[in-house]
C-alpha positions as CSV (number, residue, x, y, z in Angstrom):
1,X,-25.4,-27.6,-2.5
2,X,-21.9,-26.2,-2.0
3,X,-22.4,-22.2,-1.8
4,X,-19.1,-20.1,-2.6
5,X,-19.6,-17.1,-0.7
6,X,-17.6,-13.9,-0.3
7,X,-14.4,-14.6,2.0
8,X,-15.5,-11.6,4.0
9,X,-18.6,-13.5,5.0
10,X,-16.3,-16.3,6.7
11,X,-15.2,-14.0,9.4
12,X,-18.3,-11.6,10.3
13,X,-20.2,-13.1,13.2
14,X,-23.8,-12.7,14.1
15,X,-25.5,-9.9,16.0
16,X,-25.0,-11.5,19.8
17,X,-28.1,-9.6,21.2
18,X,-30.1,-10.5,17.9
19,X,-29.7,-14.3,18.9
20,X,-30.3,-13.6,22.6
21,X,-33.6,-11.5,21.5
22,X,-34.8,-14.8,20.1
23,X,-34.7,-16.7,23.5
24,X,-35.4,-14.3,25.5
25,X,-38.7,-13.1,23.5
26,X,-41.1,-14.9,26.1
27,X,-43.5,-12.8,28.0
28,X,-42.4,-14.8,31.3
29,X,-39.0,-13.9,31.0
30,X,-37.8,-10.4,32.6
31,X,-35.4,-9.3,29.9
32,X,-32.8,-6.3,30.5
33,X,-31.1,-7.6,27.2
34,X,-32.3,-5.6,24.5
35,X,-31.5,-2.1,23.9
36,X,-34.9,-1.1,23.1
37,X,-36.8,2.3,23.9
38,X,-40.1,1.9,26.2
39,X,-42.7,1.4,23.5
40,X,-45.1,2.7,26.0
41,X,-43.8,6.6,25.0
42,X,-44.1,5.7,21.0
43,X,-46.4,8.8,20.2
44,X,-49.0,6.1,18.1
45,X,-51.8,8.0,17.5
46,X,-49.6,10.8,16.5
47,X,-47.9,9.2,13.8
48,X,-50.7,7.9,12.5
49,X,-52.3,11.1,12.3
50,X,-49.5,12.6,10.5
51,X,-49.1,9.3,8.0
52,X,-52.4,10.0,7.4
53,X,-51.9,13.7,6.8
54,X,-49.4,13.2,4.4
55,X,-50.5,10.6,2.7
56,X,-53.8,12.6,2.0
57,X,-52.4,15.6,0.8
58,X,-49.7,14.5,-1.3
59,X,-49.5,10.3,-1.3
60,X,-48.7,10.0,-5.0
61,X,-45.7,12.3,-4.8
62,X,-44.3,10.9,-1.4
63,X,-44.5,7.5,-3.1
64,X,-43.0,8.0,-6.1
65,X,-38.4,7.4,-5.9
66,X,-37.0,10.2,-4.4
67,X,-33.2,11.9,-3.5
68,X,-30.8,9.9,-1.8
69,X,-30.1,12.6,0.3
70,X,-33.4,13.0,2.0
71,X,-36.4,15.3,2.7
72,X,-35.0,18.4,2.8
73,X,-37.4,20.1,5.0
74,X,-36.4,17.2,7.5
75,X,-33.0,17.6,7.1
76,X,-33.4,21.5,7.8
77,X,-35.5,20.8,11.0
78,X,-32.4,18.5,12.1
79,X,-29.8,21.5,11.3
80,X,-32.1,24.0,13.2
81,X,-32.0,21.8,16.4
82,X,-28.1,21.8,16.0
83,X,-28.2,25.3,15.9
84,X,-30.0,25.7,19.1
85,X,-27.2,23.6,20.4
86,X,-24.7,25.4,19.2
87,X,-23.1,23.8,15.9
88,X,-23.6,24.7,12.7
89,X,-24.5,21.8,10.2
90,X,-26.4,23.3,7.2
91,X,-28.7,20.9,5.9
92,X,-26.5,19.9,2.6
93,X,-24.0,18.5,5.7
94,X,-27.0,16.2,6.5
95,X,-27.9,12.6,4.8
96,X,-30.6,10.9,5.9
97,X,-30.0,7.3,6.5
98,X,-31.8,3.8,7.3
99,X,-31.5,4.1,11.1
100,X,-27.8,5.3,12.2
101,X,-27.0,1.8,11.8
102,X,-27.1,2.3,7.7
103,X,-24.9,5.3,8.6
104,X,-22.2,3.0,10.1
105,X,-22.6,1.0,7.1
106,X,-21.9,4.0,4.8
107,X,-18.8,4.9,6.9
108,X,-17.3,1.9,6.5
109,X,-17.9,1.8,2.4
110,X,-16.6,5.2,1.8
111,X,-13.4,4.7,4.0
112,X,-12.2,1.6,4.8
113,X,-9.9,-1.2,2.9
114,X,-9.0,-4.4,4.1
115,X,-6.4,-4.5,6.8
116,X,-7.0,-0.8,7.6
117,X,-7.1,0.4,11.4
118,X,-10.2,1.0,13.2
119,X,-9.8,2.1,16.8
120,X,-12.5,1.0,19.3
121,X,-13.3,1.8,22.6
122,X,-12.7,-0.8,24.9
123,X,-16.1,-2.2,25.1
124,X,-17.2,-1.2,22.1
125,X,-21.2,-1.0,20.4
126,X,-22.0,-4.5,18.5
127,X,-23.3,-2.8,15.7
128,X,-21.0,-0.6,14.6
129,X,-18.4,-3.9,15.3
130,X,-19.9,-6.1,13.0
131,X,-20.3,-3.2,10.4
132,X,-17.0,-1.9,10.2
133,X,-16.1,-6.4,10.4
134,X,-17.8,-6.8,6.7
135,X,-14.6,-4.5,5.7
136,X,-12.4,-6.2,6.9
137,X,-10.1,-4.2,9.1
138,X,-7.5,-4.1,11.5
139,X,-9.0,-4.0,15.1
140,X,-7.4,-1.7,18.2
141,X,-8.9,-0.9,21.3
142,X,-8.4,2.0,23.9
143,X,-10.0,1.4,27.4
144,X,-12.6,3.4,28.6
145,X,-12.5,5.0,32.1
146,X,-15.4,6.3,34.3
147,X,-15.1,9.8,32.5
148,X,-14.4,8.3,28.9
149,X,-11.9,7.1,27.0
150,X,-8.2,6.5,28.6
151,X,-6.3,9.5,27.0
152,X,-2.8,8.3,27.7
153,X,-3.8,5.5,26.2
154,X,-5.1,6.9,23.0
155,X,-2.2,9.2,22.7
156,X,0.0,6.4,22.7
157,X,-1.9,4.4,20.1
158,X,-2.1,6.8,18.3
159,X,1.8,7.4,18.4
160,X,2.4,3.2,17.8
161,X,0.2,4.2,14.3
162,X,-2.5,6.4,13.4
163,X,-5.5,4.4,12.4
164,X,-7.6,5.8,9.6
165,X,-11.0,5.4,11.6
166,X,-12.3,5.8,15.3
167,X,-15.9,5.4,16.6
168,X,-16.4,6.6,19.6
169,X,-19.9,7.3,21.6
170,X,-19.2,10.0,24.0
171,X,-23.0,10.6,25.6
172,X,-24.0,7.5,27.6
173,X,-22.1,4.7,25.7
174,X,-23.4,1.7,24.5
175,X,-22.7,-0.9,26.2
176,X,-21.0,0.6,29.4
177,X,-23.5,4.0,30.1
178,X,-20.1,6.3,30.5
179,X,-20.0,9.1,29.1
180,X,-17.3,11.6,28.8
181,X,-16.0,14.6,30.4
182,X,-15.5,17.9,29.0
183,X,-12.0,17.9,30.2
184,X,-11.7,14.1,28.0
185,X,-13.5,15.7,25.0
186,X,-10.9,18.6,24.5
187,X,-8.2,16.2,25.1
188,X,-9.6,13.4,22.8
189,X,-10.3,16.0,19.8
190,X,-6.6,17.9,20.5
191,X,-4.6,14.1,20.3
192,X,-6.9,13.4,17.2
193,X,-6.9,16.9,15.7
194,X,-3.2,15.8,15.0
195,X,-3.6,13.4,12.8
196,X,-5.6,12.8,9.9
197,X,-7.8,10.0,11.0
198,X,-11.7,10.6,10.5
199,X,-13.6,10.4,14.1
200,X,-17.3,8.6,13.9
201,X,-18.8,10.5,16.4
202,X,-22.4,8.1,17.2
203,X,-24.8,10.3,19.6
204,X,-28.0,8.0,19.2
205,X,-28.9,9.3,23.0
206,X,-27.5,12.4,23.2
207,X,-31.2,13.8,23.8
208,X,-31.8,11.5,26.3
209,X,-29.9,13.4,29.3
210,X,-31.6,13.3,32.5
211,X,-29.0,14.5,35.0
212,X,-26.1,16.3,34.9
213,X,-24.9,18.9,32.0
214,X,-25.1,19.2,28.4
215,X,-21.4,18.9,27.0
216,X,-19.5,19.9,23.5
217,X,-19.7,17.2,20.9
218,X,-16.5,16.1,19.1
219,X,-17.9,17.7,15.9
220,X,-17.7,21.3,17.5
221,X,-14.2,20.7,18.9
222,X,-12.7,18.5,15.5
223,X,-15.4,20.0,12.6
224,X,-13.6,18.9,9.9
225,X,-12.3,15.5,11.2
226,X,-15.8,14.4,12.7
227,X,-18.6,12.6,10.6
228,X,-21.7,13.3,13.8
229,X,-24.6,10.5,13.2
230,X,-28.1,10.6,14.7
231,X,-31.5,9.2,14.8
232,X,-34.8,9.5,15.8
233,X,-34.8,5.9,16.9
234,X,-34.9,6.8,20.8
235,X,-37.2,9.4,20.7
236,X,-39.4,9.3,17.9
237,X,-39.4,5.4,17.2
238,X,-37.1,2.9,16.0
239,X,-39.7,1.3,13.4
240,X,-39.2,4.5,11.4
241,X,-35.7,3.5,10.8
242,X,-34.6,7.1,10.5
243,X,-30.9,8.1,11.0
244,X,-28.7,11.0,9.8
245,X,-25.1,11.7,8.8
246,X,-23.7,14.9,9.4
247,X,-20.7,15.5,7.5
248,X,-18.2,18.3,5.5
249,X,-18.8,18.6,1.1
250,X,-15.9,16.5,0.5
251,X,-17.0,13.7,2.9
252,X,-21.0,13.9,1.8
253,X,-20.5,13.6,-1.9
254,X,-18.9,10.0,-1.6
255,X,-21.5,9.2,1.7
256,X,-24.1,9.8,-1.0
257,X,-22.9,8.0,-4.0
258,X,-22.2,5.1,-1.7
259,X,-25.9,5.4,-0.2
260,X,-27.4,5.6,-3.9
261,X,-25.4,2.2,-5.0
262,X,-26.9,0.4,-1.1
263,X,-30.8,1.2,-1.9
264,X,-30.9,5.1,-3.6
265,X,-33.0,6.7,-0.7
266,X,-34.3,5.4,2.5
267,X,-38.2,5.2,2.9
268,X,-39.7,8.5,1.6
269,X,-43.2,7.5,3.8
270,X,-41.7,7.8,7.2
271,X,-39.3,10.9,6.5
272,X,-42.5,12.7,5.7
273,X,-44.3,11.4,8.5
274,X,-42.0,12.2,10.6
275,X,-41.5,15.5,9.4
276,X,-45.3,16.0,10.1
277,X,-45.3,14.3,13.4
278,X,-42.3,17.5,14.3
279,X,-44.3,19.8,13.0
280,X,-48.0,19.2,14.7
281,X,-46.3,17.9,18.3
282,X,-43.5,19.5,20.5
283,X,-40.8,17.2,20.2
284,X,-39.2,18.9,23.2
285,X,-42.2,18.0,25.9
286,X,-42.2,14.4,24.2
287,X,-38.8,13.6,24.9
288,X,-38.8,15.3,28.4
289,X,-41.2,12.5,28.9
290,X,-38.8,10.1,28.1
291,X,-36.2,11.7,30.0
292,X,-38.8,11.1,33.5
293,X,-39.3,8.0,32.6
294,X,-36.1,6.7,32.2
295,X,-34.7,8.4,35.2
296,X,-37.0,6.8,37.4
297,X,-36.5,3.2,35.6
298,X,-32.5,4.2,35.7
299,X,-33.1,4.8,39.6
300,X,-34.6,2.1,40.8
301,X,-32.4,-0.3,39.0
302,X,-29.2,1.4,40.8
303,X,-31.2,1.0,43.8
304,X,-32.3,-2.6,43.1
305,X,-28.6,-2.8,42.6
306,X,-27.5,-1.4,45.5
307,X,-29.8,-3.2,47.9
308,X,-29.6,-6.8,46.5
309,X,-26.7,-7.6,45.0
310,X,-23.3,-9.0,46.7
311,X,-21.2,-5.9,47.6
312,X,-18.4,-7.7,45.5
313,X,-20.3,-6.1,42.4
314,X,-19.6,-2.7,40.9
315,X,-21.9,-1.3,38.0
316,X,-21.6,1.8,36.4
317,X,-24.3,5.2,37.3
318,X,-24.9,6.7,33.9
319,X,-26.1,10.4,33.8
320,X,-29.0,9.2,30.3
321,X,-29.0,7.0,27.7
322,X,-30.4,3.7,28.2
323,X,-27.8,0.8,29.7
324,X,-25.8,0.7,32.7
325,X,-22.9,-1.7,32.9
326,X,-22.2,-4.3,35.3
327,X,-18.8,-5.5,36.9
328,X,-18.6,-9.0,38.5
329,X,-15.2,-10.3,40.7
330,X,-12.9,-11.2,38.2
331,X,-12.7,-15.0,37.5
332,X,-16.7,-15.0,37.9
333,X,-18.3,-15.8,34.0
334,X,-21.0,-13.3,33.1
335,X,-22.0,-16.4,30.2
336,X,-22.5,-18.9,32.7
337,X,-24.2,-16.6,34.5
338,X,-26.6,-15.7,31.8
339,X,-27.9,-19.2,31.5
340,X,-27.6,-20.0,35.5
341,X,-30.2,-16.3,35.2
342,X,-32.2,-17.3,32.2
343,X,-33.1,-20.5,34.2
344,X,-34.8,-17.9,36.8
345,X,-36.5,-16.1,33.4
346,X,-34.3,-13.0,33.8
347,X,-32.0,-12.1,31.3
348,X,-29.0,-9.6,30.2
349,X,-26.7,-9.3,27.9
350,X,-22.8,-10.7,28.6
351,X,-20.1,-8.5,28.2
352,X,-17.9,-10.5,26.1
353,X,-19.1,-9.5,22.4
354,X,-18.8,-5.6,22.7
355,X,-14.3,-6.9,23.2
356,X,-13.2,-7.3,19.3
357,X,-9.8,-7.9,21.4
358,X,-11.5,-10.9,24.1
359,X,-11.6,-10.1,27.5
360,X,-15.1,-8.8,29.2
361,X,-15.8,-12.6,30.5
362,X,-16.5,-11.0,34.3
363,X,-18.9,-8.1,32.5
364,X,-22.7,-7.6,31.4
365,X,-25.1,-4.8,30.3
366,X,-28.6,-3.9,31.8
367,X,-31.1,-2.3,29.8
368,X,-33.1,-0.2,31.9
369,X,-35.6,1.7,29.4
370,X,-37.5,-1.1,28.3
371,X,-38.8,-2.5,31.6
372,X,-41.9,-1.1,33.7
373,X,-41.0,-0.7,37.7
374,X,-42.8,-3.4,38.5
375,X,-40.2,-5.8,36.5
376,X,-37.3,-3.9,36.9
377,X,-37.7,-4.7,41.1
378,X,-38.6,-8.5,40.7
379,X,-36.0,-8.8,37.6
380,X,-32.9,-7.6,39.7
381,X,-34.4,-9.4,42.4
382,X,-34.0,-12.9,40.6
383,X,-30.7,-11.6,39.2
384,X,-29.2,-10.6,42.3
385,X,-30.5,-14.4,44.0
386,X,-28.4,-16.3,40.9
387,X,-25.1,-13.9,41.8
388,X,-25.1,-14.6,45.0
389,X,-25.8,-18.6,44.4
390,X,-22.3,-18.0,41.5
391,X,-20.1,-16.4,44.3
């Protein structure tokens, strides 16, 4: 049967890492693909506990429709830990979402037409790419240096014609691990606070610092320009598919009509576990856990890196998060590579998708958070062997 679907549909493509998850989902294969958290920190029997909890003291109420805008005592715990941090987001400035990636979503119903500009760093996150693609816009891309986002270059963009969106990741950017400078933040948020373009700040591993300083988010330098979204994805866990949106009254009132029309409220069950989980555990010991973990995983991959692989290679050190980024001599293909690597049951993710504007063919990202020691030695190992055999 001949379907007729939506012209939008003709142009979105899949999720690149989503069809690489399905080849590389073998336990013999040693995959740095993915960007999953280390399921070995998921705090199991603590979430069960407070499921159970919950569910026993008030199960008919949690499961009965609820707001769209989200459990509020969850959305106050989220303000308070912005207020520790400095910023002041009052709790009706806060939507919870399905994962930040229903946030991304919501961004792109409440503001974007067809043809509109959307300005991307250059890479960019696949996620928010292919969710801002369903609207159709107008891509432009701004290059990212080792301490964020070229400047110059975003000034002059921004001069050619202001676009009406830009997502930017400022704390340990997916894919590349940059993040940016305090000097590039101020800079960023005065060439933006000149124009009326709305900034998507996405800070999914802002919490997941493990050297260096805490630095300003662009919502405390551009308040009223920047919608801030979060999740407890990366230090809770993802299967709770809880995100937030932080955003001004003006902003929130169309984020929520646009989130009741998509499925009126996300799953009432885990925003009450969760709030139970944060109220029974200290969230703050839990994610300095991560934090060790991940430094040490973070470590001995750069060191891997460092000791095996052809000095021709360059790959980024990032200060948290959960990827670092991988630069191979220009001309060298990072998707022939992947399938010269996958041969050798080690796999990564090529750098091509996360460029809306081509380009990235000599680039790939390494997930470091999902892999114990023991595989991230032999995985860069067999990586390093297939680079060596491609030079």
């Amino acid at each position: 049967m001949n379907y007729t679907f939506a012209d939008r549909m003709q142009k979105i493509r899949k999720s690149f890492i989503r069809e690489i998850l399905k080849v590389t989902g073998q336990p013999d294969v040693i995959s740095f693909a993915g960007g999953l958290p280390n399921p070995a920190l998921f705090p199991v029997k603590e979430v069960a506990d407070a499921a159970a909890k919950v569910l026993a003291e008030n199960g008919a109420d949690i499961l009965q429709y609820r707001t769209s805008e989200g459990h509020r005592p969850l959305r106050e715990f989220i303000s308070q830990r912005y207020r520790q941090k400095g910023l002041d987001i009052p709790p009706d400035e806060i939507l919870l979402t399905t994962g930040s990636q229903q946030g991304l979503d919501l961004i792109g119903k409440v503001f974007l037409n067809r043809g509109d500009r959307v300005l991307l760093e250059r890479p960019s996150y696949l996620g928010a790419i292919q969710a801002f693609e369903l609207h159709e816009p107008d891509f432009t891309v701004v290059p990212l240096r080792d301490d964020g986002i070229d400047t110059e270059a975003l000034a002059a963009e921004i001069q050619r014609a202001t676009p009406k969106l830009m997502y930017t990741v400022p704390n340990f950017q997916n894919p590349s691990g940059i993040t940016y400078s305090a000097a590039k933040r101020l800079k960023t948020a005065e060439i933006m606070a000149e124009t009326c373009c709305i900034v998507a700040e996405d800070d999914p591993y802002g919490e997941l610092r493990f050297m260096g300083e805490h630095l300003p988010t662009m919502r405390s330098l551009l308040p009223d320009n920047t919608v801030l979204l979060g999740t407890f994805s990366k230090i809770i866990a993802p299967g709770l598919r809880i995100g937030w949106i932080c955003a001004k009254p003006e902003i929130m009132e169309r984020l929520i009509i646009a989130k009741q029309a998509t499925d009126l409220h996300s799953d009432a069950l885990a925003q009450w576990t969760a709030y139970q989980y944060l109220l029974d555990n200290d969230m703050d010991a839990h994610i300095e856990k991560i934090r060790d973990r991940y430094k040490r995983q973070r470590d001995l991959m750069v060191e891997m890196l460092a000791a095996h692989c052809p000095p021709e290679i360059s790959y980024t050190q990032p200060e948290g998060g959960m990827f670092l980024w991988v630069t191979l001599p220009e001309g060298m293909s990072s998707l022939k590579l992947f399938d010269q690597a996958l041969a050798e049951k080690v796999a990564f993710v090529p750098g091509h998708p996360f460029y809306v504007d081509g380009g990235g063919d000599n680039t790939l990202r390494l997930n470091f958070s999902n892999s114990d020691e023991e595989r991230i030695e032999e995985g860069i190992r067999r990586l390093a062997r297939v680079m060596k055999q491609s030079l």
